[in-house]
C-alpha positions in Angstrom: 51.9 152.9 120.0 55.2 152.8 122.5 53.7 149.5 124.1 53.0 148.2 120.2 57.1 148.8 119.4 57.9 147.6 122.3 56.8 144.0 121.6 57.8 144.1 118.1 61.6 145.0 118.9 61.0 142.4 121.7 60.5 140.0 118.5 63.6 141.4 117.0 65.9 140.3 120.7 64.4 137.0 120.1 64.8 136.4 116.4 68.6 137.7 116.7 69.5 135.5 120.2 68.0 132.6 117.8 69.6 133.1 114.7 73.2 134.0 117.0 72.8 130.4 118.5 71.9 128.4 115.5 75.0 129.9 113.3 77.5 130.0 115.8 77.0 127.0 117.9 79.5 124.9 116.0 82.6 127.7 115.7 82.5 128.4 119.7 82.7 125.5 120.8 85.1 124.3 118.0 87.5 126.7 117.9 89.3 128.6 120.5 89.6 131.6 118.5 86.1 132.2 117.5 84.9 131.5 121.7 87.6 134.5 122.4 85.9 136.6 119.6 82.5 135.4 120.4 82.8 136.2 124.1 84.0 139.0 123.6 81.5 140.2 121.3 78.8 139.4 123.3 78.9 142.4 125.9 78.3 144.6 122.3 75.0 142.2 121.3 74.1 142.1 124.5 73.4 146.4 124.8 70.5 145.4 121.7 67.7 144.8 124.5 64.2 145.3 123.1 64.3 148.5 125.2 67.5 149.8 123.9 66.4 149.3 120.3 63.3 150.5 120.4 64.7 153.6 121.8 67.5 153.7 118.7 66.5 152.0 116.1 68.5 153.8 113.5 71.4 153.1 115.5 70.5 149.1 115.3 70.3 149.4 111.7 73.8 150.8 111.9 74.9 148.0 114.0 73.4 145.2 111.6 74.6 146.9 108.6 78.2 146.6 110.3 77.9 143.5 111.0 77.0 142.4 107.1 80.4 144.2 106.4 81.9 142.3 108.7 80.2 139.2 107.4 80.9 140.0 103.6 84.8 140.8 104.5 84.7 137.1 106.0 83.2 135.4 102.9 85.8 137.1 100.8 88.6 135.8 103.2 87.1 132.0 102.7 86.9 132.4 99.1 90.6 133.2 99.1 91.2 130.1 100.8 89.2 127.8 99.0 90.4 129.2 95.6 94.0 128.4 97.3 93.0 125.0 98.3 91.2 123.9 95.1 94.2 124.7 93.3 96.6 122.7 95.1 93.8 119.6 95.5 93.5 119.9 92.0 97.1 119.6 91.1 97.4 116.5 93.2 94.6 114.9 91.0 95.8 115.5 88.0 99.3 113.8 89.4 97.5 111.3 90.6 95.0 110.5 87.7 98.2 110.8 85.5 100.7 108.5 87.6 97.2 105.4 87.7 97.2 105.9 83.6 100.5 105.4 83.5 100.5 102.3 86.3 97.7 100.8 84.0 99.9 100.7 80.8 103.2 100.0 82.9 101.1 96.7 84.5 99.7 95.7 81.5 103.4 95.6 79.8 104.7 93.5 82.3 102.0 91.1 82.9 101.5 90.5 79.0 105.4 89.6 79.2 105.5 87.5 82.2 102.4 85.3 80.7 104.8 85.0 77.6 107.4 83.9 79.2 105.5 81.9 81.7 104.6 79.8 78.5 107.3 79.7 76.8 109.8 79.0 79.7 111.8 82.5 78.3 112.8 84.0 81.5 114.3 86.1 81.8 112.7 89.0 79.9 112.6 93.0 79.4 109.7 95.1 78.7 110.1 98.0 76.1 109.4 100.3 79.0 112.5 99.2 81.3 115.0 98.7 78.7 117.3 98.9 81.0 115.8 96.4 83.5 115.5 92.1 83.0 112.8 90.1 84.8 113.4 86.5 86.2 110.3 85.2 87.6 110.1 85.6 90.6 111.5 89.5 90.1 108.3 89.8 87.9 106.2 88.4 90.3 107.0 91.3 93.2 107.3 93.8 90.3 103.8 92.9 89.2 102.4 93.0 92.8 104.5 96.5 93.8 102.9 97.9 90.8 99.6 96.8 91.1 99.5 98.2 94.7 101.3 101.5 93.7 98.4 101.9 91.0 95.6 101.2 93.0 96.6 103.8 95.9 97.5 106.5 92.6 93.4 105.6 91.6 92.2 106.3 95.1 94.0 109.3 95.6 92.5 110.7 92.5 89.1 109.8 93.5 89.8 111.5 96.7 91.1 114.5 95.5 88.1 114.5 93.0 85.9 114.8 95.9 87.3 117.5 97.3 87.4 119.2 94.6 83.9 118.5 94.1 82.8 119.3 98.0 85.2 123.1 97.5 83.2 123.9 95.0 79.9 122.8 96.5 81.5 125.6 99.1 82.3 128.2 97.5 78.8 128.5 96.0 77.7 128.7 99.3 79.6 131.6 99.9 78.0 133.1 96.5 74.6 132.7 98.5 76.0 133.9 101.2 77.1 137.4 99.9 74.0 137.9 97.6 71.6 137.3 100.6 74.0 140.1 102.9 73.9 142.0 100.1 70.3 142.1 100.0 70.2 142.3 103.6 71.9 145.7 103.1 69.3 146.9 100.5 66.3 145.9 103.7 68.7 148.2 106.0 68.6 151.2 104.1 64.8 151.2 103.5 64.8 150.7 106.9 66.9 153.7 107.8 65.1 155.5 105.4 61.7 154.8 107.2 62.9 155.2 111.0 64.4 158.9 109.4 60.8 159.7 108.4 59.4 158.7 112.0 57.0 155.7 110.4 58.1 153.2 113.4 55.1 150.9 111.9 54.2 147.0 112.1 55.5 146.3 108.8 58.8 147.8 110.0 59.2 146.2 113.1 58.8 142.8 110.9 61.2 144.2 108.6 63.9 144.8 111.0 63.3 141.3 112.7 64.3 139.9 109.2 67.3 142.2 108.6 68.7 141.0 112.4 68.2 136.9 112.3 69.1 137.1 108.6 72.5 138.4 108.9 73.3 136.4 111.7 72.8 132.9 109.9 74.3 134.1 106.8 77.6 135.5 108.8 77.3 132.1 110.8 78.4 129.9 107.6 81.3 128.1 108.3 83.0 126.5 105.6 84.7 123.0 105.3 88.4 123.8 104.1 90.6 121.1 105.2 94.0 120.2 105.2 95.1 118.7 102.2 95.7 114.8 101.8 98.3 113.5 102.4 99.7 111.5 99.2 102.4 109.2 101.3 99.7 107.3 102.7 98.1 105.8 100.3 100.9 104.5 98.6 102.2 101.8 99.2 105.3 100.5 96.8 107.4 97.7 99.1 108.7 94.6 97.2 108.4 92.4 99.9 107.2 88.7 99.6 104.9 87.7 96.8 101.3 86.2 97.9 100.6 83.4 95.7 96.9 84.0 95.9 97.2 87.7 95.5 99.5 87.3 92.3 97.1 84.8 90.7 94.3 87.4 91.3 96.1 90.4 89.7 96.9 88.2 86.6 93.4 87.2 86.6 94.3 83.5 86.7 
């Protein structure tokens, strides 16, 4: 029965160094905070030999059920962050979506006016919009062309943000996984306590515990893509430097 154990907590070793490869691979070697932590969390994972936890298993349950808490607190802090960063991606869509609408219907003024005045030789003119403001041609021409530009980089920045929108929210419902699976893992740790309590050290346990170790080890390996924001200043571009011909004859659809 010892020698039995012995190899099925030897399974357990295994499935944990797996899952603790597999999950963390990426943040060690990406971040230098997570290789401190790791490293130094490796002499504690390390004590778990086959030996050591087939000597206390209700001791290794302990240690995987911390670890979950551990794992849950982390989800929560990534949530936090993601609910942060959604809110400001989203707030720089809606500016952008509303500054392209109103680029559309500021364009389509000005072109409608320089087409009339293009055939009736009336320049200069004034659009409703710009009271203020009179176009000669070639004025109308760079305007045109500026505001073209200026709308097109407002659209791509929408479509941007959109998808980052999109992609935080893609995970953040990873993280809903996440916590339901730990969660569960959890439940698994306290029939398992419950077992090793009544001295049943069985097969069906030692599979059991196996589970409970590479299963909370993925699920606290999730990392999370939370990027920096974009930045709007790029993608705008709103010079009035020298018209292109071939360019201007394009917007106007000429």
């Amino acid at each position: 029965m010892k020698k039995q154990s012995q190899e099925g907590f030897a399974k357990i070793a295994i499935g944990i160094a797996l899952a603790v490869v597999a999950a963390l691979a990426v943040y060690y070697f990406t971040s230098d905070v997570g290789k401190t932590r790791i490293d130094a969390a490796h002499k504690e994972y390390a004590k778990w030999t086959p030996t050591n936890i087939a000597k206390d298993p209700e001791n290794y349950l302990n240690f995987c059920e911390a670890q979950c808490d551990k794992a849950l607190l982390t989800l929560k802090a990534s949530e936090i962050e993601i609910a942060q960063k959604r809110g400001e991606i989203k707030r720089m869509s809606d500016e952008a979506n509303t500054a392209a609408k109103a680029g559309e219907k500021l364009l389509g003024e000005i072109k409608a006016a320089y087409t009339a005045a293009d055939e009736n030789d009336s320049f200069p003119f004034a659009i409703a919009s710009l009271a203020n403001r009179t176009f000669d041609r070639e004025t109308a021409k760079r305007e045109i062309m500026n505001v073209h530009r200026q709308t097109e980089g407002k659209k791509q920045i929408a479509a941007q943000t959109d998808a980052a929108v999109r992609q935080l929210d893609v995970n953040n419902q990873k993280i809903t996984e996440a916590r339901m699976n730990l969660n569960q893992q959890k439940t698994e740790i306290a029939a398992g306590r419950t077992t090793v309590k009544i001295g049943k050290i069985t097969d069906d346990l030692t599979k059991r515990l196996s589970n409970i170790g590479s299963s909370v080890y993925a699920i606290s390996g999730i990392v999370t893509d939370t990027s920096a924001p974009i930045n709007l200043d790029s993608f705008v571009t709103s010079q009035a430097g020298s018209v292109d011909d071939d360019e201007f004859a394009k917007i106007m659809g000429l």
